[in-house]
C-alpha positions in Angstrom: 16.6 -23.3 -2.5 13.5 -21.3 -1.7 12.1 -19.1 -4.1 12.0 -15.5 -3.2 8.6 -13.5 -2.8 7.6 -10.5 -4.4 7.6 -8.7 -1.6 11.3 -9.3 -1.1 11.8 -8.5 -4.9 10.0 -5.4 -4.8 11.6 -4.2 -1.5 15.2 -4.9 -3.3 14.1 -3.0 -6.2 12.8 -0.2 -4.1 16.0 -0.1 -2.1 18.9 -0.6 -5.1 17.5 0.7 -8.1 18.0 -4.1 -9.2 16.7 -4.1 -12.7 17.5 -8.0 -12.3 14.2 -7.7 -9.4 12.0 -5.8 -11.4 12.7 -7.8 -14.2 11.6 -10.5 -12.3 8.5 -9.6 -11.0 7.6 -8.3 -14.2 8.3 -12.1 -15.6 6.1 -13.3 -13.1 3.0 -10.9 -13.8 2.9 -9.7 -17.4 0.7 -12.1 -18.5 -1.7 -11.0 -15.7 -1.7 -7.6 -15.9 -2.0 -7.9 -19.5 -5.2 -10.5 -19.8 -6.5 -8.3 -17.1 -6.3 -5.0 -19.6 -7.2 -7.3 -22.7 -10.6 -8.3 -21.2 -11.5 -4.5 -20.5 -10.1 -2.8 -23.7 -10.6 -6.0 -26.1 -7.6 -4.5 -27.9 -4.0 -6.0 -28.0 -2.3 -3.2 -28.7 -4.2 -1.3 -26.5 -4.0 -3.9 -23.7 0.2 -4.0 -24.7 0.3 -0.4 -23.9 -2.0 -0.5 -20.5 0.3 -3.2 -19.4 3.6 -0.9 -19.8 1.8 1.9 -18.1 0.9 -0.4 -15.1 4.6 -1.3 -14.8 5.8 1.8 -14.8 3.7 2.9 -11.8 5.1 0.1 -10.1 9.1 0.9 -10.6 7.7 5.1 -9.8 5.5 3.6 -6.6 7.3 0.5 -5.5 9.6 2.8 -2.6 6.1 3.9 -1.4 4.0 0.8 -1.2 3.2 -0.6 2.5 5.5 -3.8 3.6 2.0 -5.2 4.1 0.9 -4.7 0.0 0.5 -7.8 -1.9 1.7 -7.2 -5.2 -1.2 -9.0 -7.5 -3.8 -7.4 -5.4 -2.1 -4.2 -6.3 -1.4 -4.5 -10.1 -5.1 -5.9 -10.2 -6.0 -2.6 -9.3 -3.9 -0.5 -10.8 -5.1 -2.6 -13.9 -8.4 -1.5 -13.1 -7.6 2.2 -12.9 -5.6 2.1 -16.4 -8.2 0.6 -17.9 -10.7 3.0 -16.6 -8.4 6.1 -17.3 -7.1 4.6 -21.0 -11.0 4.3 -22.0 -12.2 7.4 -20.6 -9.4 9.2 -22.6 -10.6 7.3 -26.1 -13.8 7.9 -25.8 -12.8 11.8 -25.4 -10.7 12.0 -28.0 -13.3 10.0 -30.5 -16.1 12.5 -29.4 -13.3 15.6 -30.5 -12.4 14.1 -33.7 -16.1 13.9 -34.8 -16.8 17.4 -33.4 -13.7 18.2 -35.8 -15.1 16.1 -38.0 -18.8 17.6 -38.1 -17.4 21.3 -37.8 -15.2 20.7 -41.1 -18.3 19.7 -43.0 -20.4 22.4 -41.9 -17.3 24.7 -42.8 -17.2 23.0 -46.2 -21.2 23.7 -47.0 -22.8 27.2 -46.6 -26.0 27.4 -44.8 -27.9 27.8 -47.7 -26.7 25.0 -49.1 -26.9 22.4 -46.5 -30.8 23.8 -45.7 -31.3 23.3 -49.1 -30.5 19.9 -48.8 -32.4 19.5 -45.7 -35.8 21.4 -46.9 -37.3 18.8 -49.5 -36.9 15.7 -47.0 -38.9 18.1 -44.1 -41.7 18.9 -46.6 -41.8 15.3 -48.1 -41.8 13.8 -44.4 -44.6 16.3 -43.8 -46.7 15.7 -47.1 -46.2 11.7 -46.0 -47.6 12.4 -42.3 -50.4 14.2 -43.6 -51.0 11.3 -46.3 -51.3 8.6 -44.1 -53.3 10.9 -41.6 -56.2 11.3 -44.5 -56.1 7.8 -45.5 -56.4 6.4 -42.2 -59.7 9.4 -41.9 -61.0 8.4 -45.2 -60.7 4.5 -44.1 -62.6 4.9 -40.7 -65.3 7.2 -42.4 -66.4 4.6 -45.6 -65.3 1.4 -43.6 -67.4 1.8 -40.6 -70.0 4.6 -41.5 -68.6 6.9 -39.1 -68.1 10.4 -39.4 -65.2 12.5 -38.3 -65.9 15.3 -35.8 -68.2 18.5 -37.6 -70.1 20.7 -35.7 -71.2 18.4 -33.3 -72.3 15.6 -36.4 -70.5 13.1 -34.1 -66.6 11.6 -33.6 -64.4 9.5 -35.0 -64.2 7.3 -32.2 -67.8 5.7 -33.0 -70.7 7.9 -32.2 -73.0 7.0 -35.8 -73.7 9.2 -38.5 -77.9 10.3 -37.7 
């Protein structure tokens, strides 16, 4: 007996409503569909749920796909678009929850309090930069007998002290 082709399962499902067809061509691309989602979302529960959503668009769409469709090509793509749509939607809801996040903890501290917090590391960062800065003047000046910039006494970058 020859084995039916998706097409023909898809067009029965599209014409009668045959769970037995879907169920079928679901059978035959899960796995597909599914590695397909895994690879993009590196999640299984995630790729579980991408795969469900896939097949639902197909039992909504399969009436309106072209006699001419070929089903992987199809559920490769739609795969594609999930994905796509699934990550976009994380990332936006991950960027929310740490606005909420951040806005909470702001909330929770005054302003006085938080630039109290923040004051001593600016001036310590400051008194640092301005550390090194000197040191790295004093260095050139007794290292090499050059003089920084005075009046016109000469540069540090290597006229000689006269």
């Amino acid at each position: 007996m020859p084995e039916v082709s998706d097409t023909e399962w898809l067009r029965e499902y599209a014409r009668n409503g045959s769970e037995e067809a879907f169920g079928v061509l679901v059978r035959r691309h899960v796995n597909l569909v599914y590695s397909m989602a895994f690879r993009q979302v590196c999640n299984a529960a995630q790729a579980q749920e991408i795969t469900q959503a896939v097949f639902i668009i197909l039992a909504r769409k399969a009436a309106s796909l072209r006699k001419n469709t070929v089903l992987e090509g199809w559920l490769h793509e739609t795969t594609r678009l999930a994905c796509l749509s699934f990550l976009r939607a994380e990332r936006r809801r991950q960027f929310r929850e740490q606005e909420a996040y951040m806005r909470s903890e702001l909330e929770r501290h005054n302003e006085g309090e938080v630039w109290d917090q923040v004051a001593p590391s600016r001036t310590g960062a400051r008194r640092e930069h301005w550390s090194i800065r000197g040191s790295w003047v004093q260095c050139a000046w007794h290292d090499s007998g050059k003089s920084v910039s005075r009046g016109g006494e000469g540069n540090a970058l290597g006229s000689r002290r006269d």
